[in-house]
C-alpha positions in Angstrom: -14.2 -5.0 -3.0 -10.5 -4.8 -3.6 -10.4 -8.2 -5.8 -13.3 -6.6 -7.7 -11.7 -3.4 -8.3 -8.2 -5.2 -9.0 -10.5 -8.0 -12.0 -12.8 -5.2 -13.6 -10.5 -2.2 -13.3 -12.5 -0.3 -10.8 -15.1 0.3 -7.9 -18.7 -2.0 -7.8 -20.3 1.5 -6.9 -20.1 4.9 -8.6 -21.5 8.0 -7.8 -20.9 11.8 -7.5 -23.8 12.0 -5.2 -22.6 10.9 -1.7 -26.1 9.7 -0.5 -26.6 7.8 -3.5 -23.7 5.8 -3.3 -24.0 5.0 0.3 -27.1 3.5 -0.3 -25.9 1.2 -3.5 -23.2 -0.2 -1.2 -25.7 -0.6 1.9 -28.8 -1.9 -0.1 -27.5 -3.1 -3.6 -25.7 -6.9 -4.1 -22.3 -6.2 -6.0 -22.7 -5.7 -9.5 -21.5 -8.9 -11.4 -18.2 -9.1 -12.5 -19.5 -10.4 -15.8 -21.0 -7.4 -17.0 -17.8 -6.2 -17.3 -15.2 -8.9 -18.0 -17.4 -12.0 -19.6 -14.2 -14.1 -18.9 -14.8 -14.1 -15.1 -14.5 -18.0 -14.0 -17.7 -18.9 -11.8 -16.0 -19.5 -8.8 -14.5 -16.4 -8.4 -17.7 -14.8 -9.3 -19.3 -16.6 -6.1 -16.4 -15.7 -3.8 -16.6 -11.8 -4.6 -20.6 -12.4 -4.3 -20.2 -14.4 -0.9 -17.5 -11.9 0.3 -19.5 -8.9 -0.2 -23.0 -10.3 0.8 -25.2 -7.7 2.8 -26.1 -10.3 5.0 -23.4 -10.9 7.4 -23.8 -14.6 7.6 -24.1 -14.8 3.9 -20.3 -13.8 4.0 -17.0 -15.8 5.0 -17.1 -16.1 8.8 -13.7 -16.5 9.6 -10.5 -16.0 7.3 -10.3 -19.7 7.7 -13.2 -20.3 5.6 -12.0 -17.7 3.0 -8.8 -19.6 3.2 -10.1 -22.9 2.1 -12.1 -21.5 -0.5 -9.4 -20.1 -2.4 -6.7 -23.0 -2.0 
């Protein structure tokens, strides 16, 4: 979330009602970077995507992993 919010210039989710945002960030994939920067290289679309996934072993399992991804 923090490497989206540093790329696009602020939070995936946005809402004034509490309830509805805790549900977009529990049931709702990360918005694409895309729709908001079109220059987003791929890869770093699919790490954001991976690293947010809902489904825990969708994401990274170990900061190794993440590691080797991004060297």
């Amino acid at each position: 979330v923090l490497a989206y919010e540093a790329y696009v210039g602020k939070l995936p989710y946005a809402s004034d009602n509490w309830f509805e945002l805790a549900t977009s960030i529990v049931n709702s994939p990360i918005p694409s970077l895309k729709e908001h920067r079109a220059d987003v290289p791929d890869w770093f679309q699919g790490i954001v995507e991976k690293a947010t996934a809902k489904v825990p072993e969708e994401r990274f399992q170990s900061a190794e992993e993440f590691a080797e991804v991004i060297t």
